[in-house]
N, C-alpha and C positions, 0 to 999 in steps of 0.2 A: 641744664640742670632743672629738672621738674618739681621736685622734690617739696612738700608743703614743709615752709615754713612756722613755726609755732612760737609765739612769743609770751614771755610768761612771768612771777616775778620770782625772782630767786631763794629757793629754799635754805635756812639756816645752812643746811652741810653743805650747800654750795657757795659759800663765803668763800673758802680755800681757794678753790676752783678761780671764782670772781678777781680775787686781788694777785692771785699769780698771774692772769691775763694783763693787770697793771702795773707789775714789779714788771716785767717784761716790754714794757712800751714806757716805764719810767712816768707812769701817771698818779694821784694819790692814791693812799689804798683805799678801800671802801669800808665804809662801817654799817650795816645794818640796823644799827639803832635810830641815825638820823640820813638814811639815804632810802630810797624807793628804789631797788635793782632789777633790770630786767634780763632777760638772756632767750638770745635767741639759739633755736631749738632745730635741728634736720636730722629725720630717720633715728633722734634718741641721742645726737652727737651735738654739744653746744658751741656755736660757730661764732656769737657775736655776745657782748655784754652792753650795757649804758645805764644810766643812774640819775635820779633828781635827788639834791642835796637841799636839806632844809638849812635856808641861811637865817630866816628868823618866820614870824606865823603869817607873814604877810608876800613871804619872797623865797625864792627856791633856784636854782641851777641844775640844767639837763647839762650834761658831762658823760665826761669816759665811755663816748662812743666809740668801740673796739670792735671789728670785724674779723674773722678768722678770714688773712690770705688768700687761703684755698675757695672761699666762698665771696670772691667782691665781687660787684657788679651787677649781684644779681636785686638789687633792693630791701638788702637785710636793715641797713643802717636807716633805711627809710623807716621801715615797720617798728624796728626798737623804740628811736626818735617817735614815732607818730604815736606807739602805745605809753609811754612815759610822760609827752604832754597832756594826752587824753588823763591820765591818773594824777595828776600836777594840777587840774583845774581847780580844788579848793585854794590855789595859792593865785595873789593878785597880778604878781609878776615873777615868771619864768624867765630867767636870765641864760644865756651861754654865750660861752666866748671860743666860737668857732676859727679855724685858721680862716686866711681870707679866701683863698680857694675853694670853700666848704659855702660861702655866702649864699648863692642862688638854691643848694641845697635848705638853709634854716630857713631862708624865704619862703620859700614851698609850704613851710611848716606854719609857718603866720611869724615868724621871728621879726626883727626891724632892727634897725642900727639904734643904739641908744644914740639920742640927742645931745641930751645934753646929761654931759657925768657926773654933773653933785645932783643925783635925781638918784643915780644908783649907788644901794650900800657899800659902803666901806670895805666888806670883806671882801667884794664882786671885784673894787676897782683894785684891791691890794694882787689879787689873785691874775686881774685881767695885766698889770704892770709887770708881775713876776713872768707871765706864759709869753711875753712881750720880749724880755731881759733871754730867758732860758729856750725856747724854739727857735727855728731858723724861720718858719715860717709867720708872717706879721698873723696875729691875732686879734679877731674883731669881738666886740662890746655888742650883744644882740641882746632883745629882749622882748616876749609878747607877754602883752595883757590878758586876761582872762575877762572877758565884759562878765560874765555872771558873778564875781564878785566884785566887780569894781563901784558897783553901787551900792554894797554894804560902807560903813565908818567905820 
């Protein structure tokens, strides 16, 4: 499959669109007030979604990385992932909690195991406990820095 991918962020009337893709994998829905959405885009048909979530002005969460089936393997999740951090850079730290099979993938991205967890907020680690309790797959604590804000106070 040749076909250029196009990745882009999500138009109001595609909100519907968006959170039927996560009512259907059982993930939260999205809110466009406080999420940054992406969606990836072939031939005008949208195959892939992902999301940064503002946890508060200093810290954020990429999530709801969702592939249409019919299109895996080919680097969609890559490009969502990679446009969504690139847009996430006024934030200190970018959190996600990838299943652990996904690990070498967030690596790739600049992602790191968090160290040590009273470093991350509350909402990350309540979230990271629950996807813990609720998936069959163990879920990791990842998180990159952004250096260009990290020496603002």
């Amino acid at each position: 499959m040749s076909h250029e991918v196009t990745i882009r962020i999500a138009k109001q009337e595609e909100i519907h669109w968006v959170n039927e893709q996560y009512q259907r994998i059982s993930f939260k829905l999205s809110n466009p007030e406080h999420d940054l959405i992406a969606i990836a885009v072939i031939d005008g048909q949208k195959v892939g979604v992902g999301r940064v979530q503002t946890l508060s002005d200093k810290d954020a969460e990429l999530g709801g990385m969702y592939v249409n089936p019919d299109f895996r393997g080919v680097g969609i999740a890559a490009k969502l992932a990679s446009f969504l951090v690139e847009n996430a850079n006024n934030f200190q730290r970018v959190y996600c909690l990838p299943f652990s099979h996904l690990a070498e993938f967030y690596e790739k991205l600049g992602f790191a195991r968090v160290k040590e967890q009273s470093t991350a907020p509350d909402l990350i680690l309540s979230k990271h406990h629950w996807c813990n309790e609720i998936y069959d797959h163990e879920t990791l604590l990842f998180v990159k820095n952004n250096p260009l804000t990290v020496t603002q106070s």
